[in-house]
C-alpha positions as YAML, in Angstrom:
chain: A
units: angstrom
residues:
- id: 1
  name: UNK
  ca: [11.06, -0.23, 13.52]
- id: 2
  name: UNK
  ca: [8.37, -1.97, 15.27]
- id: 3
  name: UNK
  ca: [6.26, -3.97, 12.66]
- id: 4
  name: UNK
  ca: [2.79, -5.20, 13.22]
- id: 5
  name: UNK
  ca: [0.29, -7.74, 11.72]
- id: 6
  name: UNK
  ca: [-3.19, -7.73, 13.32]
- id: 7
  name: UNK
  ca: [-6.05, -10.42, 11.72]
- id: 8
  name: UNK
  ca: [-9.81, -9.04, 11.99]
- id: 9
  name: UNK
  ca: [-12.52, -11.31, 11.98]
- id: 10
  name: UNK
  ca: [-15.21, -9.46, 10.98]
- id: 11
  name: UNK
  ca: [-19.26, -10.85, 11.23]
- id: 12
  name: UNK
  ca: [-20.16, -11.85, 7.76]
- id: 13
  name: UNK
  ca: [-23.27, -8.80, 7.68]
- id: 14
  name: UNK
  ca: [-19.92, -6.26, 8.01]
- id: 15
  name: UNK
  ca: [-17.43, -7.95, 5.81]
- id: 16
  name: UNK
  ca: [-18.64, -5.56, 3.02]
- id: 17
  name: UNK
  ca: [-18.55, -2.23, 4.67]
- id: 18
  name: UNK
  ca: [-15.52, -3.05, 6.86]
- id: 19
  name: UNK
  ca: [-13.17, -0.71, 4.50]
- id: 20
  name: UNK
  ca: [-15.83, 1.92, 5.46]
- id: 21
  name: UNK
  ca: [-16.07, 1.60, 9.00]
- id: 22
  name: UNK
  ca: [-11.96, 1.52, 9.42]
- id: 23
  name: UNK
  ca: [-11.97, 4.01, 6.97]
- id: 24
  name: UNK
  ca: [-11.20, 7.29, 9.22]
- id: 25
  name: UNK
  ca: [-9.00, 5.27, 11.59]
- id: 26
  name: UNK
  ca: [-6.88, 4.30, 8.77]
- id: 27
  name: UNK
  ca: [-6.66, 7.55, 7.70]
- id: 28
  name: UNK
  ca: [-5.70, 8.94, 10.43]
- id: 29
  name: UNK
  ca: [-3.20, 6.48, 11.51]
- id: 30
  name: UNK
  ca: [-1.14, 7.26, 8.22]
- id: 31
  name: UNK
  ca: [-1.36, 11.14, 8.78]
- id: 32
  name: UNK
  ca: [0.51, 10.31, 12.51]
- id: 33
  name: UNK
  ca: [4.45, 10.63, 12.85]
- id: 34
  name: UNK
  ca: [6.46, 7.48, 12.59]
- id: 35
  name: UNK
  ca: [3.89, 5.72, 10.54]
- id: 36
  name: UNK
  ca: [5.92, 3.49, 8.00]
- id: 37
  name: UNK
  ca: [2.56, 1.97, 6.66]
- id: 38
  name: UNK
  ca: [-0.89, 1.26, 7.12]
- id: 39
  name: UNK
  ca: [-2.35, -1.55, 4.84]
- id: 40
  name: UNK
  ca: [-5.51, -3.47, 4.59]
- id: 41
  name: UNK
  ca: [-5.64, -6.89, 2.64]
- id: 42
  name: UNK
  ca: [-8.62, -9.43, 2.84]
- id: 43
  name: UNK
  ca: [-8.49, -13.33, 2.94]
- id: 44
  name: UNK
  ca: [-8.37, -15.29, 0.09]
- id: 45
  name: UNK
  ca: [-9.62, -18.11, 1.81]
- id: 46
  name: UNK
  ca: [-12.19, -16.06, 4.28]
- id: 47
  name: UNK
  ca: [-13.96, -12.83, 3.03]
- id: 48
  name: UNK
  ca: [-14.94, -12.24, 6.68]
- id: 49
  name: UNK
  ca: [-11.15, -11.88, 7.44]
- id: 50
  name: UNK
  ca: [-8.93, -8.50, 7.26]
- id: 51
  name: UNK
  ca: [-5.01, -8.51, 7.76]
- id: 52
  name: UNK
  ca: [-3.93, -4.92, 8.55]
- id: 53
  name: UNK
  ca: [0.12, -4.66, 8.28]
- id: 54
  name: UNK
  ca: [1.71, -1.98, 9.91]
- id: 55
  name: UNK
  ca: [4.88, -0.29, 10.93]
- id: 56
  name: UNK
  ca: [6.16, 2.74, 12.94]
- id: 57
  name: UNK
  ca: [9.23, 3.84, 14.09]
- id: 58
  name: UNK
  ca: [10.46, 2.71, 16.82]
- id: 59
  name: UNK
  ca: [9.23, 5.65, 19.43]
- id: 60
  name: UNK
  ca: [6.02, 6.09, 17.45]
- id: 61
  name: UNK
  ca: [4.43, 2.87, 18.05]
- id: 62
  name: UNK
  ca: [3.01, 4.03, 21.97]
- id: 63
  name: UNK
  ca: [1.29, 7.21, 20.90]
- id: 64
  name: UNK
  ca: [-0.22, 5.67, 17.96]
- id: 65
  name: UNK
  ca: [-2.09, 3.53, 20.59]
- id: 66
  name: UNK
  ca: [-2.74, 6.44, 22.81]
- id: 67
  name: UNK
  ca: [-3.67, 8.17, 20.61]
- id: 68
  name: UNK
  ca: [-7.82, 9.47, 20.22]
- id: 69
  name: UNK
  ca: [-8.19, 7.64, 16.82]
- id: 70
  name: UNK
  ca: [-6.94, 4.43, 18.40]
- id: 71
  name: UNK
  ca: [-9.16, 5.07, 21.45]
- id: 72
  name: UNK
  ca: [-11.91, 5.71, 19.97]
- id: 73
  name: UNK
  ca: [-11.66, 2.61, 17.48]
- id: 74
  name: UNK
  ca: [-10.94, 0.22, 19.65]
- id: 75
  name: UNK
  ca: [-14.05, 1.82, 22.07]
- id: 76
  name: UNK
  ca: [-16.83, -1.07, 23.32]
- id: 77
  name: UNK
  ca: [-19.86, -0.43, 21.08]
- id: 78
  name: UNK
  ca: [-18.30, 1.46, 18.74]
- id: 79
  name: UNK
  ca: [-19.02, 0.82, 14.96]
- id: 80
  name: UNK
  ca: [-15.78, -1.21, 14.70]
- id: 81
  name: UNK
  ca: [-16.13, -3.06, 17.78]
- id: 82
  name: UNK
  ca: [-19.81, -3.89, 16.93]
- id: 83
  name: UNK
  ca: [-18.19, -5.07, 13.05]
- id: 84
  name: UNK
  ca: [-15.90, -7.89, 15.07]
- id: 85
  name: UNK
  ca: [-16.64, -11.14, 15.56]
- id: 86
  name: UNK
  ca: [-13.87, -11.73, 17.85]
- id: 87
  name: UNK
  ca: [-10.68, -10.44, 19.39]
- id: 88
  name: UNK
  ca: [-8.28, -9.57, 16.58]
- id: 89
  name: UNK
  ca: [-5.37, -11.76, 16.74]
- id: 90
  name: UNK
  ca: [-2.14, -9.61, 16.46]
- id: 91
  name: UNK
  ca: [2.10, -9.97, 16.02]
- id: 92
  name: UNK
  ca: [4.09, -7.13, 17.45]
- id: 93
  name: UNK
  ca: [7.80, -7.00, 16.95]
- id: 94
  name: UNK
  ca: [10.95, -4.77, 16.61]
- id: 95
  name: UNK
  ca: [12.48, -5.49, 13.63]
- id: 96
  name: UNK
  ca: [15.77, -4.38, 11.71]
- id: 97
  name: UNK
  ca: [15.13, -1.89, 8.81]
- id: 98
  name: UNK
  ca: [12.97, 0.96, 7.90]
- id: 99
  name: UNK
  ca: [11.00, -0.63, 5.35]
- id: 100
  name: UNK
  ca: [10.27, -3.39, 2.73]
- id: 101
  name: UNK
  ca: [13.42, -5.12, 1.46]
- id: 102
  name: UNK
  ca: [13.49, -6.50, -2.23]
- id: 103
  name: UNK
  ca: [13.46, -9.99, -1.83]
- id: 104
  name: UNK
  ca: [16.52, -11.69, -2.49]
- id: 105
  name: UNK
  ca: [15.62, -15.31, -3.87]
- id: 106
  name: UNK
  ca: [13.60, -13.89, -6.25]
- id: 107
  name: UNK
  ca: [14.67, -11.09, -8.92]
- id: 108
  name: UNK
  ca: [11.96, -9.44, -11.58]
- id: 109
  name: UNK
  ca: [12.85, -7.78, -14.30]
...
């Protein structure tokens, strides 16, 4: 599986509406093959930043970023280009596993 974290730092007049303006893009990145998950989470300690975590199967990662969606969201003067306040900072990896694992050092009832 090829796992993904990506950190958006989005201009404080966008923070808000960012959900919005990925909104589509997200969506349609779940409805592709090979998508494991697609998840937003914002900062604690910044409201202007987004962490997306992501995961696709090992031969679905390329098209996702061929893909139109992709294209078209990551397009210069588009709404989410226009929303950043600079180049999201990313980790790409293959990884073992197909999805979370429960995590051993701590059990829950």
């Amino acid at each position: 599986m090829i796992f993904i974290a990506v950190k958006f730092q989005v201009k404080p007049e966008y923070a808000e509406q960012w959900p919005e303006i990925v909104r589509e893009f997200t969506e349609a990145t779940r409805a592709e093959p090979g998508n494991k998950w697609f998840e937003w989470s914002r900062s604690l300690e910044d409201p202007n930043e987004y962490v997306l975590l992501e995961a696709f199967d090992d031969d679905a990662a390329e098209a996702h970023v061929t893909s139109d969606h992709f294209q078209q969201a990551i397009a210069e003067g588009g709404p989410m280009h226009q929303a950043l306040a600079a180049t999201p900072k990313i980790i790409s990896r293959p990884i073992e596993g197909e999805d979370w694992d429960a995590m051993g050092e701590m059990q829950v009832d």
